[in-house]
C-alpha positions, 0 to 999 in steps of 0.5 A: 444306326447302321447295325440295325437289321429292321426295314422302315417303312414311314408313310410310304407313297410311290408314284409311277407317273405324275398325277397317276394313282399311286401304286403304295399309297401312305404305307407304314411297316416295321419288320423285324430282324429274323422275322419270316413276313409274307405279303399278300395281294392280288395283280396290280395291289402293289406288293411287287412295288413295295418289293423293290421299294426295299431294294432301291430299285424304286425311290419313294416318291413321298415317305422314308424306307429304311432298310438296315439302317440306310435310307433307300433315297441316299444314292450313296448307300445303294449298294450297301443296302443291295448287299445286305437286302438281297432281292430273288425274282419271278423267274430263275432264267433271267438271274442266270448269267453264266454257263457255271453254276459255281461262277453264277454264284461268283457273279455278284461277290466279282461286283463287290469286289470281294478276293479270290482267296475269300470268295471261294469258301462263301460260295462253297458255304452258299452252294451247301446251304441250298443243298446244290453243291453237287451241281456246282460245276453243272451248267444251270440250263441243265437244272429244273426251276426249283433248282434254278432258284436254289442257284439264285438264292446261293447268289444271294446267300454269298453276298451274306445279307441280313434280309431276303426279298422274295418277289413271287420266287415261286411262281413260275415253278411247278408244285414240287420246285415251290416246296423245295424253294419255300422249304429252303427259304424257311431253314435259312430263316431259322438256322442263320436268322436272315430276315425274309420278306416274302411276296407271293399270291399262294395262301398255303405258302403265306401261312408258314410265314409268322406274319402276314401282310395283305395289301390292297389298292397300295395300302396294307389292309390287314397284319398279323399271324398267319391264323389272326389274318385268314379267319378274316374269310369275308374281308379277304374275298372282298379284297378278291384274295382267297384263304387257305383250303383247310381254313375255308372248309373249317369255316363252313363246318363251324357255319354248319353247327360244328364248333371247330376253333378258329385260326385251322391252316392245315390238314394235321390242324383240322384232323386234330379238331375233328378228333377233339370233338369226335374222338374215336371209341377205343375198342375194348 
């Protein structure tokens, strides 16, 4: 059992305070090993404390969370499920714990009790995955945020974990810092296979994701790929959540009479729908 990479969760319920409503209510999910999964939500839905149900940083008050194998309430597997789950938060500033980026990355395999002689080579392969090692003897205050992030994900990259948690890693970065962490977060999926569960409230983000969960009121309300859940335009404004620019214009072209496929996420799809229906006369 402990070599299954999957996340469980089986009728999760978790309660801040006793006779409270519950901020997960009776959620049930699995996620696949390799798999890029973005959850969705407004302020308060829930997401954030389904993250750190993940991570063993809540227990479930009722329901069982599984992750590689470990059962999250089994005090005794805390930090074996910390090293293969790693959790990235909101703001870089508050995982740097050192003036060193290269001893940053150290920090947590020093908690893990990792040798010398092995850690050297993780954090070098950490720093080149991130595309940060040029900055290894840099001091981290120096950095931007995206880069700051970057720093964080190397952490978490040394410790060599099967999943990723992502919660909100991107919002507190400018435009070109979001682009530059998504963009590193999607190669590690595919080039090492890391599982990647990523909390955020940017729809253009979530829909480079290949699945997508919206969560509502702690109960997960729509799943599916990225396209199956933002065509649903009427149930996501209803849940006070928004879709994706190029996905709301193709629904109000195809409302006008325009017969657009469904499923438009980005600018290249909607320019390519367009040509379909109203190729260019090639001149003669």
């Amino acid at each position: 059992m402990k070599s299954d990479t999957r996340i469980r969760l089986t009728d999760v319920t978790y309660t801040y305070e006793e006779g409270a409503a519950p901020a997960v209510s009776k959620v049930s999910a699995e996620i696949e090993p390799g798999e890029f999964v973005a959850v969705l939500g407004h302020n308060g839905s829930g997401k954030s404390t389904m993250a750190k149900l993940l991570n063993a940083l809540y227990m479930p008050t009722e329901g069982t969370v599984l992750v590689c194998g470990y059962d999250t309430k089994n005090e005794e597997y805390v930090w074996e499920i910390r090293q293969r789950a790693g959790m990235i938060f909101q703001n870089p500033d508050n995982q740097i714990v050192t003036t060193v980026v290269k001893e940053d990355v150290a920090f947590g395999l020093e908690n893990l009790g990792v040798p010398t002689d092995e850690m050297i080579p993780r954090i070098e392969s950490a720093l080149q995955a991130v595309r940060m090692s040029k900055y290894a003897d840099s001091a981290p205050h120096m950095l931007s945020g995206g880069q700051k992030q970057r720093v964080a994900i190397a952490g978490i990259l040394a410790m060599e974990p099967s999943v990723i948690i992502a919660d909100e890693a991107t919002a507190m970065l400018d435009p070109s810092g979001r682009k530059e962490v998504l963009e590193t977060m999607r190669r590690l999926n595919r080039q090492k296979a890391i599982t990647v569960i990523w909390i955020t409230h940017f729809m253009e983000e979530a829909a480079q994701a290949d699945r997508v969960l919206v969560i509502t009121d702690g109960e997960i309300r729509l799943s599916g790929k990225p396209a199956e859940v933002f065509d649903q335009v009427d149930a996501m404004r209803e849940m006070h959540l928004d879709v994706p620019h190029m996905t709301a214009l193709a629904g109000e072209l195809r409302a006008a009479g325009m017969p657009l496929k469904k499923g438009v996420l980005t600018v290249e799809e909607l320019a390519e729908e367009v040509e379909r229906l109203c190729p260019l006369k090639q001149s003669t």
